[in-house]
N, CA, C and O atoms as a CHARMM CRD file, in Angstrom:
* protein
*
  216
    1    1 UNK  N      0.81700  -1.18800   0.00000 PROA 1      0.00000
    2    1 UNK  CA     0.00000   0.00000   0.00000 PROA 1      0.00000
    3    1 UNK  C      0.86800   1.26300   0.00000 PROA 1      0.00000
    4    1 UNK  O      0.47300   2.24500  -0.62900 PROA 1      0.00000
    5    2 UNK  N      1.86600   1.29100   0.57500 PROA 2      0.00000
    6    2 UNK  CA     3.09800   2.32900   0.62400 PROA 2      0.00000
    7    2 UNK  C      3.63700   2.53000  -0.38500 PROA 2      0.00000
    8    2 UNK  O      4.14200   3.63600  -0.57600 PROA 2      0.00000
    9    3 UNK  N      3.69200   1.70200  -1.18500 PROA 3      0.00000
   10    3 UNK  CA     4.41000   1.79400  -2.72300 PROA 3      0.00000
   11    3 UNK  C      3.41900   2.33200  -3.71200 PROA 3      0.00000
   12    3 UNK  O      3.61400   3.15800  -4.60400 PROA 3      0.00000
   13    4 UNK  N      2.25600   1.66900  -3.36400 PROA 4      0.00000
   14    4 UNK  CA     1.11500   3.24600  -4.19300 PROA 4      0.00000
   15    4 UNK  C      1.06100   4.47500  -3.78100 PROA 4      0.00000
   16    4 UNK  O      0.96200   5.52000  -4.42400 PROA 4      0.00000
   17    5 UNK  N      1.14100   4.25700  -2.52400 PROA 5      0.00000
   18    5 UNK  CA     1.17300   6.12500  -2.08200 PROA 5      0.00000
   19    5 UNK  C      2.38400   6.81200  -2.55200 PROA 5      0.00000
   20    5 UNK  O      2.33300   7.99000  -2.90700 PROA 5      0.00000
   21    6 UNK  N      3.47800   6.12400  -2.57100 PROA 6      0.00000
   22    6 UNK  CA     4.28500   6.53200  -3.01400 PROA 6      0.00000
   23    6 UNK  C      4.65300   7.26500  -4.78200 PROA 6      0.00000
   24    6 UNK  O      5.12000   8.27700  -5.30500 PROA 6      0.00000
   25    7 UNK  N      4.14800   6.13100  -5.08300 PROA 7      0.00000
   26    7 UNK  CA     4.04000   6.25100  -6.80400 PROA 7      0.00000
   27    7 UNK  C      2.59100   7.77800  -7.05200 PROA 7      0.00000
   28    7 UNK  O      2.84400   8.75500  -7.75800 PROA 7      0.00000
   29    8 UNK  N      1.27800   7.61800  -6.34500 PROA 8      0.00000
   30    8 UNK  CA     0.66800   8.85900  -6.52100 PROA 8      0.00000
   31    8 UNK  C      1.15200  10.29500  -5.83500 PROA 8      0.00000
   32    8 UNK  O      0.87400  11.44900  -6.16100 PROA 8      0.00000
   33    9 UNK  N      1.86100   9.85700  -4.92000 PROA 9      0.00000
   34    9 UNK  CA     2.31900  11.36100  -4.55600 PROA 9      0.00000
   35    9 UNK  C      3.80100  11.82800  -5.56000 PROA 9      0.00000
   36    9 UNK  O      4.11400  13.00600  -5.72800 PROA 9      0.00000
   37   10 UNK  N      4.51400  10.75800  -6.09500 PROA 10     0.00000
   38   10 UNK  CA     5.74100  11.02600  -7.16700 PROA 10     0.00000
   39   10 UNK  C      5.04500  11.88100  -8.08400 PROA 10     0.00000
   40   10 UNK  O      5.55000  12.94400  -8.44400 PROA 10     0.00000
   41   11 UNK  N      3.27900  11.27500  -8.72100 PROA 11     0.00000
   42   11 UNK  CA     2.98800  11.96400  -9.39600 PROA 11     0.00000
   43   11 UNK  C      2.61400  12.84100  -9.60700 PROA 11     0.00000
   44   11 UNK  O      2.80700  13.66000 -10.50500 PROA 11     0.00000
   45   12 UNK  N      1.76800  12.77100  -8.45500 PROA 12     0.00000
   46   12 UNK  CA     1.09400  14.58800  -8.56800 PROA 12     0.00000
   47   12 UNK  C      1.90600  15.53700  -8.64300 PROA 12     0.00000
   48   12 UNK  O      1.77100  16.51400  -9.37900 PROA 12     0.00000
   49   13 UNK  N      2.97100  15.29500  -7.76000 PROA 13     0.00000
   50   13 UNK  CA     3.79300  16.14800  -7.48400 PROA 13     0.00000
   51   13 UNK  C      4.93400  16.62300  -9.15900 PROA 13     0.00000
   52   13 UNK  O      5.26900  17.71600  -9.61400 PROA 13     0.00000
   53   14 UNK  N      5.20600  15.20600  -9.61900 PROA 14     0.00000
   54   14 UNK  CA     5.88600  15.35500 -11.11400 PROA 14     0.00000
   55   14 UNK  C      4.35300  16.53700 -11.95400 PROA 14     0.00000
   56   14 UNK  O      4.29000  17.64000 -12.49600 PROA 14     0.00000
   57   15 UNK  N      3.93300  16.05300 -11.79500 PROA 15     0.00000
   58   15 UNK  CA     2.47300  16.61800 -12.58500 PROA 15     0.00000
   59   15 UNK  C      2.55700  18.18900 -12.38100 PROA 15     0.00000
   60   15 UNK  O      2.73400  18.99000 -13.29900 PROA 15     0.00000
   61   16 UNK  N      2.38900  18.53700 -10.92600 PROA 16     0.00000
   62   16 UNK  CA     2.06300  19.47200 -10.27200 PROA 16     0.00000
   63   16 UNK  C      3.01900  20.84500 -10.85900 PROA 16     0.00000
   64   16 UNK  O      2.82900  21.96700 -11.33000 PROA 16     0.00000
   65   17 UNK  N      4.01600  20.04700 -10.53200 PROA 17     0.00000
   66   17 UNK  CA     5.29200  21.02700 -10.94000 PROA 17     0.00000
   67   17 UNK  C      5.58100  20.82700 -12.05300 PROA 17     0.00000
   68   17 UNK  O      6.09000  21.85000 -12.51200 PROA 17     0.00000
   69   18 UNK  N      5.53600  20.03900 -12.77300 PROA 18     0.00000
   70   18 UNK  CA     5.67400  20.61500 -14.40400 PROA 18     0.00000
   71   18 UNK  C      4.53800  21.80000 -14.57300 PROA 18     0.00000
   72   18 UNK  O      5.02700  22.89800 -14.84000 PROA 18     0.00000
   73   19 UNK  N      3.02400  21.75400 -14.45500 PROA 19     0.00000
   74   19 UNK  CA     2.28600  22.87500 -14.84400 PROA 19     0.00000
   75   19 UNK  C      2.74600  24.19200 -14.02000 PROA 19     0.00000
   76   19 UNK  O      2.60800  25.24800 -14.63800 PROA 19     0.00000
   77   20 UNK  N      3.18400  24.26000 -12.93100 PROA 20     0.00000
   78   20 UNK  CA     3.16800  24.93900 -12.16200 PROA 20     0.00000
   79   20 UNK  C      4.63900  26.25400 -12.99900 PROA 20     0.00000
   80   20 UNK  O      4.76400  27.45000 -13.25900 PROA 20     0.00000
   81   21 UNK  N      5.57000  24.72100 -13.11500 PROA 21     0.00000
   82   21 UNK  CA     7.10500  26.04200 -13.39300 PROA 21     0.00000
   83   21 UNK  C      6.37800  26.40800 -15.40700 PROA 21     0.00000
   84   21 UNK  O      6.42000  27.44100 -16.07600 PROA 21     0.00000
   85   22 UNK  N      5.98800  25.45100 -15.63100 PROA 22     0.00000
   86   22 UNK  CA     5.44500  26.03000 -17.33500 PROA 22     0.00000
   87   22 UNK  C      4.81800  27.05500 -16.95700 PROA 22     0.00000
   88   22 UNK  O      5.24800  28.12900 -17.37600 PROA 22     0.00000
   89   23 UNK  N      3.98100  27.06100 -16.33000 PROA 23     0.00000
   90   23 UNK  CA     3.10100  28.86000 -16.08700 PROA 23     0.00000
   91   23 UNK  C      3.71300  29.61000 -16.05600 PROA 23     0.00000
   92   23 UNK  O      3.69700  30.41200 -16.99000 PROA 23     0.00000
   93   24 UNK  N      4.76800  29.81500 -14.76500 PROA 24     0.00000
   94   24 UNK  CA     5.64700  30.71700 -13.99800 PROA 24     0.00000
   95   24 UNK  C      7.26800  30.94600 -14.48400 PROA 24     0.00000
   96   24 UNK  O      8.15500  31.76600 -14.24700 PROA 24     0.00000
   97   25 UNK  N      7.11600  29.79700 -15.25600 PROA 25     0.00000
   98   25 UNK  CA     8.91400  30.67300 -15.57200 PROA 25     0.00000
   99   25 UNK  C      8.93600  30.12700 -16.96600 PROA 25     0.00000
  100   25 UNK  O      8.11200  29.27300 -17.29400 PROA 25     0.00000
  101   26 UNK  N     10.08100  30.69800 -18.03000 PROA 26     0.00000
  102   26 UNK  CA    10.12100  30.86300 -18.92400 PROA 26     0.00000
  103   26 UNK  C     11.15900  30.36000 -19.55000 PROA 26     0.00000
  104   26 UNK  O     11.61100  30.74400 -20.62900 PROA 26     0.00000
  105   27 UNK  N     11.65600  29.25900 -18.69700 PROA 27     0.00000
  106   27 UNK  CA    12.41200  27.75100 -18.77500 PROA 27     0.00000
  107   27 UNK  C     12.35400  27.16200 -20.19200 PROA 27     0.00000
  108   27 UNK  O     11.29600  27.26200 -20.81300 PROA 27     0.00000
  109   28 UNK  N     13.53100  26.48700 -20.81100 PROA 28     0.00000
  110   28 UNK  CA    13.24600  25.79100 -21.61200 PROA 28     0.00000
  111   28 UNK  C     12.76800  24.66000 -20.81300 PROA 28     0.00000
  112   28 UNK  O     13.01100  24.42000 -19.63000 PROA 28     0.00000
  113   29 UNK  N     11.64100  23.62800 -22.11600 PROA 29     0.00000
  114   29 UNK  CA    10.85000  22.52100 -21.77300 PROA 29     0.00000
  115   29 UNK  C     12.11800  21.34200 -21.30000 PROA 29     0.00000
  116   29 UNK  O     11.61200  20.61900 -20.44200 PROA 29     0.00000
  117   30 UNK  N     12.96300  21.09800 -21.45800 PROA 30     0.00000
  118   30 UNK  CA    13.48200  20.16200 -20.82400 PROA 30     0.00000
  119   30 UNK  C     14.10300  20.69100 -19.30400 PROA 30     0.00000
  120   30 UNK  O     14.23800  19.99400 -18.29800 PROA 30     0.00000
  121   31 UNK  N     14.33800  21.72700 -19.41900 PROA 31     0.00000
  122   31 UNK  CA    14.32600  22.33800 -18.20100 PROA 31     0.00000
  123   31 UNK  C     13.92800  22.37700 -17.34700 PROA 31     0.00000
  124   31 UNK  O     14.58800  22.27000 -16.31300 PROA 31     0.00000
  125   32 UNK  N     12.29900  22.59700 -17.38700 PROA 32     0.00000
  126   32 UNK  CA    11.08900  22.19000 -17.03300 PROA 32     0.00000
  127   32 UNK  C     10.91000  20.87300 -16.53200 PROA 32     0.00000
  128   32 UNK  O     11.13800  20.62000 -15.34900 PROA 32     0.00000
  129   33 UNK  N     10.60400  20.20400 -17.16300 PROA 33     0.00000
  130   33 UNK  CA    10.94600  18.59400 -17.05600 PROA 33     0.00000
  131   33 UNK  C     11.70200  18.16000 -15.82500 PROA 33     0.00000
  132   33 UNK  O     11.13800  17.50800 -14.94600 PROA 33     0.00000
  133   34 UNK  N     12.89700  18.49100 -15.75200 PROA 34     0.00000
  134   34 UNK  CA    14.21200  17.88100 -15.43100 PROA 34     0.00000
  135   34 UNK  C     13.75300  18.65200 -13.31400 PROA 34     0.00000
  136   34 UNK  O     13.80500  18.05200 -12.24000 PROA 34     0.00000
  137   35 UNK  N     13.48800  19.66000 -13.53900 PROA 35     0.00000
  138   35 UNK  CA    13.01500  20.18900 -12.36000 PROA 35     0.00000
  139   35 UNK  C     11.72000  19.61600 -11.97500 PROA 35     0.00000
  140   35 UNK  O     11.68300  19.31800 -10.78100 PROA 35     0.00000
  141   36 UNK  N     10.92300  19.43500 -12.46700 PROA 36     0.00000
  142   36 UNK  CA     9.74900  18.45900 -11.93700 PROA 36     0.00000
  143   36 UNK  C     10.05200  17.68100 -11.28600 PROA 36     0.00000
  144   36 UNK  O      9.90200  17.43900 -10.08900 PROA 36     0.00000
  145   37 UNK  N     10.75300  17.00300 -12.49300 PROA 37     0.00000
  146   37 UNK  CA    11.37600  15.81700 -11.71300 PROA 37     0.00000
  147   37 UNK  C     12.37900  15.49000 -10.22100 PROA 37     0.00000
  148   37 UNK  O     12.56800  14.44500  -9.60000 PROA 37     0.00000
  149   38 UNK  N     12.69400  16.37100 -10.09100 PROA 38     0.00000
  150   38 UNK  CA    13.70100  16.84700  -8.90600 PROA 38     0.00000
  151   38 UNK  C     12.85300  17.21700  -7.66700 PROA 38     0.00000
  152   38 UNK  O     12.96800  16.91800  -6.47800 PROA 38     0.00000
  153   39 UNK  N     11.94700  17.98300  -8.36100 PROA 39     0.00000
  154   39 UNK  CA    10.73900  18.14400  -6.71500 PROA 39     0.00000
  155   39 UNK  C     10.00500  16.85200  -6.71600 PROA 39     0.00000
  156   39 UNK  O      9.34400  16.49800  -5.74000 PROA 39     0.00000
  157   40 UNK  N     10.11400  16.12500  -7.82900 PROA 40     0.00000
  158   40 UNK  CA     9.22600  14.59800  -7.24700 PROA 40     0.00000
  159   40 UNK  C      9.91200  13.84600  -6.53700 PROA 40     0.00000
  160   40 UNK  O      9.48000  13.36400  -5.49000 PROA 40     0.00000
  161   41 UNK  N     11.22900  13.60400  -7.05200 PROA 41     0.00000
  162   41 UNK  CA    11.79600  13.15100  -6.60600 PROA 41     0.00000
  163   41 UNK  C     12.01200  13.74400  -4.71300 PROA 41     0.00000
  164   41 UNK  O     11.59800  12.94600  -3.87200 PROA 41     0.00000
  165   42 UNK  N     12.43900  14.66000  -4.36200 PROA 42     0.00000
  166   42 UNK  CA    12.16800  14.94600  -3.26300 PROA 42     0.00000
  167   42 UNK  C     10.84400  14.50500  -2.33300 PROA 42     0.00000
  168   42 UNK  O     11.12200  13.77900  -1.37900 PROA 42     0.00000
  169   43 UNK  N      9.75200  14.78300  -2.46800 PROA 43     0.00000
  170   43 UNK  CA     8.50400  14.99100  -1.98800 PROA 43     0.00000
  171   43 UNK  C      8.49300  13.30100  -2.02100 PROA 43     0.00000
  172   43 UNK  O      7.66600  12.78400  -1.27100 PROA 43     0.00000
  173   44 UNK  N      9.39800  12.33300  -2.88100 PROA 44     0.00000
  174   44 UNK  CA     9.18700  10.97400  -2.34500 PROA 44     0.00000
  175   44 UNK  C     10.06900  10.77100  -1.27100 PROA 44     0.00000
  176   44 UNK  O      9.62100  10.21700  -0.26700 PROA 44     0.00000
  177   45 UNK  N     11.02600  11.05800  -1.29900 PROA 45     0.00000
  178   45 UNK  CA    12.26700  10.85200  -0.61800 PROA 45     0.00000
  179   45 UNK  C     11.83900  11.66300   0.94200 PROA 45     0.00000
  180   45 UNK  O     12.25100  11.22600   2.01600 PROA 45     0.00000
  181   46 UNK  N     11.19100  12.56200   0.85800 PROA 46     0.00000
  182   46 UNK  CA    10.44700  13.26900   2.04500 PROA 46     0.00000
  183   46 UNK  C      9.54400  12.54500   3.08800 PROA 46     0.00000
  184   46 UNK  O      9.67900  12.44800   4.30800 PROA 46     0.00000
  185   47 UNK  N      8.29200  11.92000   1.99500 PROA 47     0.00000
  186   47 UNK  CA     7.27600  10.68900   2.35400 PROA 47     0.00000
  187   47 UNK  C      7.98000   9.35400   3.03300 PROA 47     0.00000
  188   47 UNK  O      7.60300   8.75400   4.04000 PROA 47     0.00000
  189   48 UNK  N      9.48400   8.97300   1.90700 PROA 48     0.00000
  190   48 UNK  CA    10.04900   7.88200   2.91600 PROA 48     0.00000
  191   48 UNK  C     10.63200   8.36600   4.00800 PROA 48     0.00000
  192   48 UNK  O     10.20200   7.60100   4.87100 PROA 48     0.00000
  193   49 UNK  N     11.37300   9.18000   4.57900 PROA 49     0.00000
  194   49 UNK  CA    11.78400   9.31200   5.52400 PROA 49     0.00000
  195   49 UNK  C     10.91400   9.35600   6.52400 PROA 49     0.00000
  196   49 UNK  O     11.03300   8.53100   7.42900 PROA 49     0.00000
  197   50 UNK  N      9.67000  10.51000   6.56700 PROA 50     0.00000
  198   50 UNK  CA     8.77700  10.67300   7.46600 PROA 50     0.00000
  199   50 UNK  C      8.10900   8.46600   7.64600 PROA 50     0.00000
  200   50 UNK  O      8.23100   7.71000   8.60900 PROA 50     0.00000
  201   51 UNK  N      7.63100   8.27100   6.58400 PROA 51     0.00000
  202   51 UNK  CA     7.26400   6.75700   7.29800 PROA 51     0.00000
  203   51 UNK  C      8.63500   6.14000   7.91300 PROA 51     0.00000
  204   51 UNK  O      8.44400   5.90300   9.10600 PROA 51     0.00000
  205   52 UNK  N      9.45600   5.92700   7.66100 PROA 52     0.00000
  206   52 UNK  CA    10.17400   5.59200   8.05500 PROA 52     0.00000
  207   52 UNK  C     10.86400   5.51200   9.45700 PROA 52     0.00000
  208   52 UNK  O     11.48000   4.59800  10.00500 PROA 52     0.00000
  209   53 UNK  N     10.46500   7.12700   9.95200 PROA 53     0.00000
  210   53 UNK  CA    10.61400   7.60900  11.31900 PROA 53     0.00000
  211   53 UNK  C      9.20700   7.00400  12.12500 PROA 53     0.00000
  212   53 UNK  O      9.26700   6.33300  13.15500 PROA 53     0.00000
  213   54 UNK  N      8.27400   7.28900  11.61100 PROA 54     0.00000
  214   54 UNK  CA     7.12800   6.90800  12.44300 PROA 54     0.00000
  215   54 UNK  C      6.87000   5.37900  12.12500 PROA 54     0.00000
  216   54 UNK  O      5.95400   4.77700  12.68600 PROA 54     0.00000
């Protein structure tokens, strides 16, 4: 069940922040991309630690 939560919060968050920096900054698209990916990556790595502790 942790490994889905995991995988939907990677996404929203990949999701989230791609629309979010395309609105707001004026990034090339792989640029874009590559930073999404970096806050998803975080916001998972965030989720494991916190379960992890508790």
């Amino acid at each position: 069940m942790h490994f889905l939560f995991g995988i939907l919060i990677f996404t929203i968050v990949a999701v989230a922040g791609y629309f979010f920096l395309l609105a707001f900054t004026s990034f090339a698209e792989t640029a874009i991309v590559i930073l999404a990916l970096v806050l998803a990556f975080l916001a998972e790595f965030t989720y494991m630690k916190i379960r992890a502790d508790g």
